[in-house]
Backbone as JSON, one array per atom type, in Angstrom:
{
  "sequence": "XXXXXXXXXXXXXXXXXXXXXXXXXXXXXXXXXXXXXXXXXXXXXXXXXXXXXXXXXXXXXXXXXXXXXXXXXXXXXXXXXXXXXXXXXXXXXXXXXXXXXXXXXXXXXXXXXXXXXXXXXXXXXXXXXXXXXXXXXXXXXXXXXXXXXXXXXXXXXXXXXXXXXXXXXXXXXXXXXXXXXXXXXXXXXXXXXXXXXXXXXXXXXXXXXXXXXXXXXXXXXXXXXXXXXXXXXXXXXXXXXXXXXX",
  "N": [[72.61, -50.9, 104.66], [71.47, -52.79, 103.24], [72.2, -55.76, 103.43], [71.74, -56.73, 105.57], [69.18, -57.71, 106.07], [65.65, -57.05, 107.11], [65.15, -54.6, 109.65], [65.19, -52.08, 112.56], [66.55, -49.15, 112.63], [68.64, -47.17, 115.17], [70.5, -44.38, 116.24], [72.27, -42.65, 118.39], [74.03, -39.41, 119.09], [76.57, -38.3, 120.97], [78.37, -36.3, 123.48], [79.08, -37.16, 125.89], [77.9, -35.29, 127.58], [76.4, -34.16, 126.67], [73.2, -34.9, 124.45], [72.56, -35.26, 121.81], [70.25, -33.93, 118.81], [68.81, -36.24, 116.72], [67.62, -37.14, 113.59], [66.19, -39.17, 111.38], [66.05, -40.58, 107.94], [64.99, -42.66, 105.75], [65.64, -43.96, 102.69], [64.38, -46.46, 100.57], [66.59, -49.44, 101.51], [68.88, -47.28, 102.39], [70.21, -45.65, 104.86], [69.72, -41.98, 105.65], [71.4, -40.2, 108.2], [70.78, -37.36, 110.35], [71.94, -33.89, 112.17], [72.25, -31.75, 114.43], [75.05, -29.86, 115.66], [75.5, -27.78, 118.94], [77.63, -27.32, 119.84], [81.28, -26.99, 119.36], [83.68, -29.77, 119.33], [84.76, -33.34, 120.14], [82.26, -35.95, 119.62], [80.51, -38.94, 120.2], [79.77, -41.62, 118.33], [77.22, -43.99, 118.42], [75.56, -46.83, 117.05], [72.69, -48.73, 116.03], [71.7, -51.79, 115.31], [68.26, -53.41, 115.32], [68.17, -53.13, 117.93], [71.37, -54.05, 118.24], [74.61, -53.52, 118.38], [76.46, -52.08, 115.73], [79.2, -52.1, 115.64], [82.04, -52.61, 117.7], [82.99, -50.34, 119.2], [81.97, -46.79, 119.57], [81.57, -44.57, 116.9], [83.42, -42.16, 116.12], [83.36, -38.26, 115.77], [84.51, -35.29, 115.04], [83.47, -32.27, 115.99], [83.93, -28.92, 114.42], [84.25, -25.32, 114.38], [85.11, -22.54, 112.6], [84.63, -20.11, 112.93], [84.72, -19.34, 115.02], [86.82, -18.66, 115.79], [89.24, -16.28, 116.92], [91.14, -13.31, 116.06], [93.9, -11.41, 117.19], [95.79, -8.41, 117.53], [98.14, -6.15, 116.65], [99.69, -6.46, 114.17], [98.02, -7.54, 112.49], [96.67, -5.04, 111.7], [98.45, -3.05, 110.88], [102.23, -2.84, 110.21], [105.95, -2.85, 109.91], [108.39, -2.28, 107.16], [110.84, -5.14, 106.47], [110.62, -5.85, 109.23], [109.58, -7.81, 111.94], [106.1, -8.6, 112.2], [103.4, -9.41, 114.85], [100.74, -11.39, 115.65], [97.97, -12.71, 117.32], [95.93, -16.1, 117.26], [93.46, -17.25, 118.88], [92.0, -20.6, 119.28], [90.32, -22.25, 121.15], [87.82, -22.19, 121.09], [86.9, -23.44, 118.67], [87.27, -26.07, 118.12], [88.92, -28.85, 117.79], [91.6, -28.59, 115.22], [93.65, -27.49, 111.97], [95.37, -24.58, 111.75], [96.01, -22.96, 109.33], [98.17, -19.76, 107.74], [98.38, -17.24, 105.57], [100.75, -14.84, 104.01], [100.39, -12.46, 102.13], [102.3, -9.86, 100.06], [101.73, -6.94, 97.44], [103.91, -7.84, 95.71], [104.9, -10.14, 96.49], [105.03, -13.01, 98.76], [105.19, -13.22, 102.46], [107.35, -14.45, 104.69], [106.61, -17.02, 107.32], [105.96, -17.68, 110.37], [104.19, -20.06, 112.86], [103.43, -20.47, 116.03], [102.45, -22.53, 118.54], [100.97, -21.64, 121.66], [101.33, -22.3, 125.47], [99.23, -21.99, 126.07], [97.17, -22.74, 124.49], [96.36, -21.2, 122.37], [97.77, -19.6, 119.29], [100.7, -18.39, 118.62], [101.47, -15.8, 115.65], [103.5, -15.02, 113.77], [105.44, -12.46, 111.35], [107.28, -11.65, 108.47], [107.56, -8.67, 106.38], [108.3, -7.83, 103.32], [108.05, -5.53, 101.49], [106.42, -2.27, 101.27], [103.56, -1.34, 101.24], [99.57, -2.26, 100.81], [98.84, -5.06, 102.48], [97.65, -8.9, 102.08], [96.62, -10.97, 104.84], [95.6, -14.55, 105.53], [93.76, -16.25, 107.31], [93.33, -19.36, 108.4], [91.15, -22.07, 109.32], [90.87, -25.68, 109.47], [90.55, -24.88, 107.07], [88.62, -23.58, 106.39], [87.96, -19.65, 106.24], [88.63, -17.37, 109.37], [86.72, -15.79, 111.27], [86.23, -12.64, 110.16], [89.06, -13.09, 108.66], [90.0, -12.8, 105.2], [92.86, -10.33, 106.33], [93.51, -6.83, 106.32], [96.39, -5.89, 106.2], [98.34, -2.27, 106.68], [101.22, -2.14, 105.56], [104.58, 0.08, 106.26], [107.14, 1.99, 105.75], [108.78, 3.91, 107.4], [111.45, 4.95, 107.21], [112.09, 6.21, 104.41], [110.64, 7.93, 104.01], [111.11, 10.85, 102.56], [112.8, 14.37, 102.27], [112.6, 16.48, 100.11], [112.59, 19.35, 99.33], [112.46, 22.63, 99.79], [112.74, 25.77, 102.2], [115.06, 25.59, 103.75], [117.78, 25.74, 105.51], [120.98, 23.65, 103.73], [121.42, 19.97, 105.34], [123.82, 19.34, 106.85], [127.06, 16.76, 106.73], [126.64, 15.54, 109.43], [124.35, 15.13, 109.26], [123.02, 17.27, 110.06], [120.15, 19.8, 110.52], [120.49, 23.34, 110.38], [118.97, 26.08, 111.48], [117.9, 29.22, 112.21], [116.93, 30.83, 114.95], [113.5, 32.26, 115.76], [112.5, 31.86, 113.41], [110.34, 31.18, 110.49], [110.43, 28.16, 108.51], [110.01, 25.8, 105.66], [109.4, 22.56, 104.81], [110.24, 20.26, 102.15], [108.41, 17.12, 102.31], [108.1, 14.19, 100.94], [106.36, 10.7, 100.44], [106.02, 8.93, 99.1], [107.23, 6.67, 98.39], [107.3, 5.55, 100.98], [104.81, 3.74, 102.01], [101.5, 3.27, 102.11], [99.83, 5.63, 104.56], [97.27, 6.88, 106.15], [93.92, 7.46, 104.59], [93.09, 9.79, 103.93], [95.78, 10.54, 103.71], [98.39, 12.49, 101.84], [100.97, 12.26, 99.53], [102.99, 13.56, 98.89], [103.44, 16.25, 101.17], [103.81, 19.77, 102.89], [105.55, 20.69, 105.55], [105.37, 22.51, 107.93], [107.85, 24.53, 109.98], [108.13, 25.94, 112.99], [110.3, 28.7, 114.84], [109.48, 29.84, 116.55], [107.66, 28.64, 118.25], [108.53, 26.34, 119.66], [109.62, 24.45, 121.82], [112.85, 24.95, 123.63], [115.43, 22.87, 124.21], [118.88, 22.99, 126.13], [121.75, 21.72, 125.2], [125.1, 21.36, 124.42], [125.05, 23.53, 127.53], [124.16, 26.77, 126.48], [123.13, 26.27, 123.99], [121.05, 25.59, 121.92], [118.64, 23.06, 120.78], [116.85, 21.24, 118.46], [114.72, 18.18, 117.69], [113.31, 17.17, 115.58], [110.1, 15.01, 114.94], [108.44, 13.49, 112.31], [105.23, 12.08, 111.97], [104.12, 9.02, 110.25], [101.8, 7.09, 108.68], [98.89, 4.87, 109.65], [99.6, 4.03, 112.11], [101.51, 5.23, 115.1], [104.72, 6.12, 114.16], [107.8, 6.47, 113.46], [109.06, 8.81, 111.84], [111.56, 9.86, 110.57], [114.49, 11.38, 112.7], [115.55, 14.39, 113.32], [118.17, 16.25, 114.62], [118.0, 19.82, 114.99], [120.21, 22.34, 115.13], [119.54, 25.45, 116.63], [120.26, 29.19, 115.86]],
  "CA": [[71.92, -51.94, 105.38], [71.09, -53.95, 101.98], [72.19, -57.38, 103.91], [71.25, -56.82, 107.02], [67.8, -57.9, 106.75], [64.75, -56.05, 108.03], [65.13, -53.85, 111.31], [65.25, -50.88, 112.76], [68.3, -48.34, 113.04], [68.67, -46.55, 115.75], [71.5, -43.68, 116.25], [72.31, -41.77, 119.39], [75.13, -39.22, 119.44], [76.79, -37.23, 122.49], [79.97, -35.99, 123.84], [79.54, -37.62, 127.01], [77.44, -34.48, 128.25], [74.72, -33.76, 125.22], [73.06, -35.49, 123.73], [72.43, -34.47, 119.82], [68.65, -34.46, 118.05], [68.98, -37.26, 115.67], [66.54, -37.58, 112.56], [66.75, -40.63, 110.26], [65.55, -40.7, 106.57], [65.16, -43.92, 104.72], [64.66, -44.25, 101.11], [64.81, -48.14, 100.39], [67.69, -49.39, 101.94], [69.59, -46.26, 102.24], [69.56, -44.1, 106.42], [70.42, -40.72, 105.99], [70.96, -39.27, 109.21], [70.41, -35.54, 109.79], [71.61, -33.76, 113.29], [72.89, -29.74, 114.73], [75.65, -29.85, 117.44], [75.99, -26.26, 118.95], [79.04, -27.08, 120.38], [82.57, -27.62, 118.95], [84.29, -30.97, 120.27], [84.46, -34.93, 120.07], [81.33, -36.56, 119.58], [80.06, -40.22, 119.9], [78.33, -42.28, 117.38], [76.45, -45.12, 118.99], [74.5, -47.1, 116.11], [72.28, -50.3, 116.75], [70.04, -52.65, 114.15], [67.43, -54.24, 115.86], [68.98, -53.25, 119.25], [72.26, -54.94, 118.48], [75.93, -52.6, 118.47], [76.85, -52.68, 114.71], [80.69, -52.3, 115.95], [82.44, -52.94, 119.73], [83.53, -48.74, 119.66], [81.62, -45.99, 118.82], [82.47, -44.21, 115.92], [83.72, -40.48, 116.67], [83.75, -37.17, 114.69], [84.89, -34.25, 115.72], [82.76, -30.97, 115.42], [84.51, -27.73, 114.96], [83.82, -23.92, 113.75], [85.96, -21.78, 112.08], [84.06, -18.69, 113.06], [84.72, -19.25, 116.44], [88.41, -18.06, 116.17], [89.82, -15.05, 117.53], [92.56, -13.38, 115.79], [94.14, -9.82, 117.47], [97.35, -7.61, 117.48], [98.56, -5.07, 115.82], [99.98, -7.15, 112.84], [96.44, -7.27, 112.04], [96.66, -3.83, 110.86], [100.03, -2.44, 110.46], [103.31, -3.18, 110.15], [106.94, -2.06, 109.18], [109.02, -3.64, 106.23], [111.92, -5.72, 107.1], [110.69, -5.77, 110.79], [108.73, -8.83, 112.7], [104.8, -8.47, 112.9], [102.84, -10.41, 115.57], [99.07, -11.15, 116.29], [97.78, -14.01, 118.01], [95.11, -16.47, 116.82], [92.83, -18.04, 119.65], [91.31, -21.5, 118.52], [90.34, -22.93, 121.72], [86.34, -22.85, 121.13], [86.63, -23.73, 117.47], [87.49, -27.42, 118.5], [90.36, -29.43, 116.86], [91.94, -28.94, 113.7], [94.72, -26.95, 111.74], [95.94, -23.55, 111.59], [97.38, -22.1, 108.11], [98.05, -18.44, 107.15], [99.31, -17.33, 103.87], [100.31, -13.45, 104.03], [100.53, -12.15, 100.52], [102.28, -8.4, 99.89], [101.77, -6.41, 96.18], [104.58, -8.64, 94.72], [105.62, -11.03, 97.59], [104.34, -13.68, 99.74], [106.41, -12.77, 103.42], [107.43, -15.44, 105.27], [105.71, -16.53, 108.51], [105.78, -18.78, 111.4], [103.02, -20.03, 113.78], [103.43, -20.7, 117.4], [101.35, -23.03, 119.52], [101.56, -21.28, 122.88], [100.96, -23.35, 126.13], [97.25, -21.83, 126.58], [96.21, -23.36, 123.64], [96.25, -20.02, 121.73], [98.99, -19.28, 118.46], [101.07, -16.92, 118.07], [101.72, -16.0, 113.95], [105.17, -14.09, 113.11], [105.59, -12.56, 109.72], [107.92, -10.49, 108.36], [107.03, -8.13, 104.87], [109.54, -6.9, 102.52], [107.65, -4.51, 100.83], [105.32, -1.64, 101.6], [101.87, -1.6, 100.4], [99.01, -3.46, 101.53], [98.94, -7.22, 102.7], [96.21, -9.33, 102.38], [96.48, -12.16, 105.5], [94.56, -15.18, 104.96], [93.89, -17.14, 108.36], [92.41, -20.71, 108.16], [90.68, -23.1, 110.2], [90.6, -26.62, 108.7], [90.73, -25.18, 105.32], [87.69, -22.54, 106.37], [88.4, -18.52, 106.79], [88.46, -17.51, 110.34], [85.91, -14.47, 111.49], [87.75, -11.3, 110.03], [89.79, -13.18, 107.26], [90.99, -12.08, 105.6], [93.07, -9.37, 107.1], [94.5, -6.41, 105.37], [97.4, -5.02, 107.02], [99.19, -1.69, 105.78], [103.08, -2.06, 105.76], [105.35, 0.95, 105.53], [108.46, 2.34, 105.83], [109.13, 5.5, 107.56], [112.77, 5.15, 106.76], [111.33, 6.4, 102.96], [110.2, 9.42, 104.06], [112.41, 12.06, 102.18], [112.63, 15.55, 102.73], [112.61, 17.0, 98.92], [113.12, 20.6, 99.3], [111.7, 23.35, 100.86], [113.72, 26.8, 102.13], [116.08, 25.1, 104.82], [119.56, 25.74, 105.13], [121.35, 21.94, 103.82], [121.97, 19.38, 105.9], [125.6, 18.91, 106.85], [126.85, 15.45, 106.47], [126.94, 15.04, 110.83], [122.93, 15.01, 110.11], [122.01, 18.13, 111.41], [120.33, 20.78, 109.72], [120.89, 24.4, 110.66], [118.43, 26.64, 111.38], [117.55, 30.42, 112.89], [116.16, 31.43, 116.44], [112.41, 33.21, 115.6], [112.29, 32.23, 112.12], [109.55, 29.9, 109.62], [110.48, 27.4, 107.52], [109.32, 25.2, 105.05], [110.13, 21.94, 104.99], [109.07, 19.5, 101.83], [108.7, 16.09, 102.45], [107.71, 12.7, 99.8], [106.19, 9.83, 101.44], [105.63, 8.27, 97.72], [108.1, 5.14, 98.87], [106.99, 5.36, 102.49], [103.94, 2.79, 102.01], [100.06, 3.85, 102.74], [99.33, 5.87, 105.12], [95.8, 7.42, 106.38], [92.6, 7.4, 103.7], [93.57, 11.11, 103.17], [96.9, 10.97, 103.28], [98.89, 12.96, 100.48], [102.22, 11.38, 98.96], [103.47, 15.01, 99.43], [103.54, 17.44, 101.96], [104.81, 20.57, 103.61], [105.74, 20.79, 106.85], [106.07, 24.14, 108.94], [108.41, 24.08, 111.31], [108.26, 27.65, 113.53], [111.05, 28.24, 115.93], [108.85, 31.15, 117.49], [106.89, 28.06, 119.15], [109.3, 25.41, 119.92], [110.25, 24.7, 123.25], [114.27, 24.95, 123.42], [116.43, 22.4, 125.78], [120.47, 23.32, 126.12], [122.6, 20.55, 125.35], [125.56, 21.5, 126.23], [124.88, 25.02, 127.72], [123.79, 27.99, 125.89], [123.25, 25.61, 122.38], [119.51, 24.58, 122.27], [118.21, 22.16, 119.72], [114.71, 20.7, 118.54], [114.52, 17.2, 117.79], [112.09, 17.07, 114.61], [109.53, 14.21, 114.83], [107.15, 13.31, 111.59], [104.64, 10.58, 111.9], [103.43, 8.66, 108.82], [100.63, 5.93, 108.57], [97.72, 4.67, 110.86], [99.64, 4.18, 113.66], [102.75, 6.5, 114.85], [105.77, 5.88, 113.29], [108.91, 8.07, 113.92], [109.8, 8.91, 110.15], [112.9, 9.98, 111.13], [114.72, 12.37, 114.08], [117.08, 15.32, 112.61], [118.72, 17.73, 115.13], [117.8, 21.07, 114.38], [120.46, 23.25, 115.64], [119.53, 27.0, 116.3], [121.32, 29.85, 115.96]],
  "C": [[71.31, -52.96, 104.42], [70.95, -55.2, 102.34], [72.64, -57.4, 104.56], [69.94, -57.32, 106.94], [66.7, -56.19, 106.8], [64.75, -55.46, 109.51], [64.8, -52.7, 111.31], [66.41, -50.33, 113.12], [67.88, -47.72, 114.07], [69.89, -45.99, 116.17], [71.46, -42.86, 117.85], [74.08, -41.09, 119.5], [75.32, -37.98, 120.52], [78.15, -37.02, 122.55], [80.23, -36.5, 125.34], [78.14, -36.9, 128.16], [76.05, -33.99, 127.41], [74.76, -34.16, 124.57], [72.09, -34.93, 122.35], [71.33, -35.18, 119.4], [69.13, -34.85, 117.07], [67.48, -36.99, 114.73], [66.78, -38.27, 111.65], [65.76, -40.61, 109.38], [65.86, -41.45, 106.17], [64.67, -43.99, 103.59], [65.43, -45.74, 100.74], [65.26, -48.55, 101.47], [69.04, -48.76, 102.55], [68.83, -45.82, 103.36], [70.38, -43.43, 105.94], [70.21, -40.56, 107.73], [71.63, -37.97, 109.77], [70.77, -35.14, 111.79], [72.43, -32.31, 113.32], [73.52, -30.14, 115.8], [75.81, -28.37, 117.32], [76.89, -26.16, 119.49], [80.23, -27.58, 119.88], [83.21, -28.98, 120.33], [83.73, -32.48, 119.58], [83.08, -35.59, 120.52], [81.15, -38.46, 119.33], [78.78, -40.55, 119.21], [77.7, -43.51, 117.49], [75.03, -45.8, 117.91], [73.87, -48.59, 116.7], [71.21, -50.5, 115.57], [69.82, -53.53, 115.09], [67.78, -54.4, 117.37], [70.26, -53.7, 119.29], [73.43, -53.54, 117.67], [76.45, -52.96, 117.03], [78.92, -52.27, 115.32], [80.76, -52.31, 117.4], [82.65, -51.73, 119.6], [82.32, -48.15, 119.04], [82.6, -45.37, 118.47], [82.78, -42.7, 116.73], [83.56, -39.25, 115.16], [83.49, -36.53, 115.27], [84.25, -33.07, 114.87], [83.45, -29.73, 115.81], [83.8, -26.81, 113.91], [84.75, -22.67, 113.23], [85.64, -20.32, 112.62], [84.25, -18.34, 114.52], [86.35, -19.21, 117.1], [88.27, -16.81, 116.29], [91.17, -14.75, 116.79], [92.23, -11.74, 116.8], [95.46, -9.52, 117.51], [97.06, -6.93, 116.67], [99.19, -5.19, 114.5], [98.83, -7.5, 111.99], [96.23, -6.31, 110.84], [97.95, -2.79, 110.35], [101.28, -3.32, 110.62], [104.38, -2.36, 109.44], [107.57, -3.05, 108.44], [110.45, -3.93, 106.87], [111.91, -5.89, 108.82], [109.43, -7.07, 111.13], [107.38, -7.89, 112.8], [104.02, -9.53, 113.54], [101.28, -10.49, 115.46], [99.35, -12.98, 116.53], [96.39, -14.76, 117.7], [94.36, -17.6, 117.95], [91.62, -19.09, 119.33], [90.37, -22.28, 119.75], [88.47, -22.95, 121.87], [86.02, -23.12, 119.58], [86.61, -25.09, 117.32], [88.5, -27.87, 117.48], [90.32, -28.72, 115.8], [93.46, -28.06, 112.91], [94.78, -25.71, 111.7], [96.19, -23.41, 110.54], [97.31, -20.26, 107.95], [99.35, -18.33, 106.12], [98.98, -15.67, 104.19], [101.19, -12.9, 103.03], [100.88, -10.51, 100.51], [101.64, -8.43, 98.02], [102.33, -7.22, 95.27], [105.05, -9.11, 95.0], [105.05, -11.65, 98.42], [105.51, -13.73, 101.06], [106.03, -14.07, 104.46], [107.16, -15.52, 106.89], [106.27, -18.19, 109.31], [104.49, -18.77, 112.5], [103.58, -21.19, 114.93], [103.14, -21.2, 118.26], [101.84, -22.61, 120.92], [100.8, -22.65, 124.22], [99.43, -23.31, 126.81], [96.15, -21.89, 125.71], [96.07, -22.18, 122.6], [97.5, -20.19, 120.62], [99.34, -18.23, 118.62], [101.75, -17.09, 116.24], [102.51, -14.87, 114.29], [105.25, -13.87, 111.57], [106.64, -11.33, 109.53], [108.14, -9.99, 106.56], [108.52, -7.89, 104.26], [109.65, -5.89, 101.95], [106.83, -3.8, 101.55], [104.29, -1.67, 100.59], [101.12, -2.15, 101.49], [98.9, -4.95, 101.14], [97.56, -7.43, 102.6], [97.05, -10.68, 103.62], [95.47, -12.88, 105.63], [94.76, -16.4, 106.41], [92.55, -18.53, 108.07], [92.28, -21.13, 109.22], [89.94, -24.68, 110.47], [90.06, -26.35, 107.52], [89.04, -23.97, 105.26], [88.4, -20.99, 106.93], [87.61, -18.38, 108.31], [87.97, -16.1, 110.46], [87.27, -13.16, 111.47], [88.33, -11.62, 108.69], [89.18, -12.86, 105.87], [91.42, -10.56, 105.67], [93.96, -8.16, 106.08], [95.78, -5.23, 105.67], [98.2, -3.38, 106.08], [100.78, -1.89, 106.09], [103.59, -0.87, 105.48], [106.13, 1.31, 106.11], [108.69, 3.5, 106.52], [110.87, 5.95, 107.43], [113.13, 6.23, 105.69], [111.06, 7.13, 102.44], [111.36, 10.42, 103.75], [111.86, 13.58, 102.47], [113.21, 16.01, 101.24], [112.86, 18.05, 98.61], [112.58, 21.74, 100.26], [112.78, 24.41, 101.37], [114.22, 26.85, 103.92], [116.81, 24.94, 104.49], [119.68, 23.62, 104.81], [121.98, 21.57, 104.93], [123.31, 19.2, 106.21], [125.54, 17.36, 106.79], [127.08, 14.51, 108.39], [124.83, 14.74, 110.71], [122.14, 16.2, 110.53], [121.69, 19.57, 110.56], [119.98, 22.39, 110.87], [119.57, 25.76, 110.35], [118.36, 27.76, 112.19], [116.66, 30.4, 113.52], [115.18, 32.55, 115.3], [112.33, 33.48, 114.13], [111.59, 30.98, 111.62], [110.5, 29.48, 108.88], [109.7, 26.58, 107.61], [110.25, 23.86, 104.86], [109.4, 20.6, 103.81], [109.35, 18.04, 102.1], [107.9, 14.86, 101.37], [107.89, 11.42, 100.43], [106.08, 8.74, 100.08], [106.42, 6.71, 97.86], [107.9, 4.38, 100.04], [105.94, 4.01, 102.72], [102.2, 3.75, 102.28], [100.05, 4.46, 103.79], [97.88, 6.11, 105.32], [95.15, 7.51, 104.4], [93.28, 8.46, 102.98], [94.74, 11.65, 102.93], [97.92, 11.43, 102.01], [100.08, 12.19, 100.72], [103.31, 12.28, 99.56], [103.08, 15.84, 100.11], [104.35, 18.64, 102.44], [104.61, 20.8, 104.73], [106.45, 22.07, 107.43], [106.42, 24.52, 110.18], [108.97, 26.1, 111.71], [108.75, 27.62, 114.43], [110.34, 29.16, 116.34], [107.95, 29.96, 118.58], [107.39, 27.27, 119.79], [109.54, 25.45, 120.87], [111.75, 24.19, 123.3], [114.85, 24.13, 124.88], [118.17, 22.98, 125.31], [120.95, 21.65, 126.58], [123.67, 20.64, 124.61], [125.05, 22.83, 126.04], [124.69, 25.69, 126.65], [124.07, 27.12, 124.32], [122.12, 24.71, 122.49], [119.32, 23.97, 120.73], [117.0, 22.02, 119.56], [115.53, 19.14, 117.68], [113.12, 17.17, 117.0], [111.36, 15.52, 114.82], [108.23, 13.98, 113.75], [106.75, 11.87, 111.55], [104.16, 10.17, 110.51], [102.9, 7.1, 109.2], [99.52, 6.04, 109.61], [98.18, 5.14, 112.32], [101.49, 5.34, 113.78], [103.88, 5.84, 114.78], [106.36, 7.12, 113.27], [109.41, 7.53, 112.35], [111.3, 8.88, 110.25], [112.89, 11.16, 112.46], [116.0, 12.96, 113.9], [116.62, 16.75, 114.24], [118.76, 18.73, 114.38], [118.88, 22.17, 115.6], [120.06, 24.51, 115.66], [120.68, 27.52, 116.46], [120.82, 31.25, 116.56]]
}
């Protein structure tokens, strides 16, 4: 306001619907002015010296919050490698602005897409290559969004080997061969598999007792089991070996 003269400023800004506590600080020549919106959205800036409109528009600026995103899904926290993970990022009380996510494995950044759905919400697509953990890094005009970032585990249950242990071998149809009313031991090495649980070991043994098993016939008088081991947070079919009895 250097040459403008002597006046007075006066500021008033709103969205149409609230109107925003203004406070004006002058040192010399120089208004600061100082104000809190509690709501994300387009705001008007209505200025006046000496009563008079220093421009024909008010000015605008748009107030948003980063903290006031929503991310959720299950890509959040897990995932498998080489397979699509989803979650969805809801912006619609953060008020305008951009989207980015950057989702970083151990020794790979996995490539992603983001979604604008038609309810104003994203959807984010990524797909890992590796197991380990991810870090995902969600933005919201260049601020992290409540949560970020996210640290997903990835892993493989493909991975999961079966190392030794005192079971007849596999044939090469897949199917290993075992005795009606008898233990085995079965070892298995998850060491490639990716993270599982806090306490999860790398290695285990697994004791598979046909004295408990419940037997279907497929065909007639030739029952099977259908082994199922889970590995990580969430359940994950490691693999699924026919166990013929005998």
């Amino acid at each position: 306001m250097s040459d403008a003269g002597y006046g007075e400023l006066l500021v008033e800004i709103n969205n149409g619907f609230t109107q925003l506590p203004v406070r004006i600080v002058r040192q010399g020549k120089v208004f600061t002015v100082h104000t809190v919106a509690k709501e994300c959205g387009t705001y008007n800036v209505f200025i006046k010296w000496n009563g008079e409109d220093i421009t024909e528009d008010p000015m605008k600026i748009e107030v948003h919050d980063a903290s006031q995103c929503v991310a959720t899904g299950e890509g959040l926290s897990a995932a498998k490698e080489d397979q699509p993970a989803v979650f969805t990022v809801d912006t619609r009380s953060a008020g305008k602005g951009e989207l980015r996510v950057i989702v970083e494995g151990p020794h790979s950044i996995a490539k992603c897409s983001i979604d604008k759905n038609t309810s104003g919400t994203y959807t984010v697509t990524y797909i890992p290559v590796e197991v380990g953990l991810f870090s995902i890094k969600v933005t919201w005009n260049g601020k992290d969004i409540y949560g970020s970032p996210f640290h997903p585990k990835v892993t493989d249950p493909r991975k999961v080997r079966v190392v030794g242990g005192h079971v007849p071998g596999m044939g090469d149809n897949g199917i290993i061969n075992m005795t009606h009313r008898k233990a085995y031991l079965l070892e298995l090495s998850t060491a490639e598999a990716g993270p599982g649980n806090s306490h999860s070991p790398k290695w285990f043994i697994l004791i598979i007792n046909l004295y408990c098993m419940h037997f279907y016939k497929r065909p007639p008088k030739l029952p099977y089991i259908i082994a199922y081991i889970h590995w990580a947070i969430i359940i994950l079919e490691a693999f699924s070996t026919p166990i013929f009895c005998k």
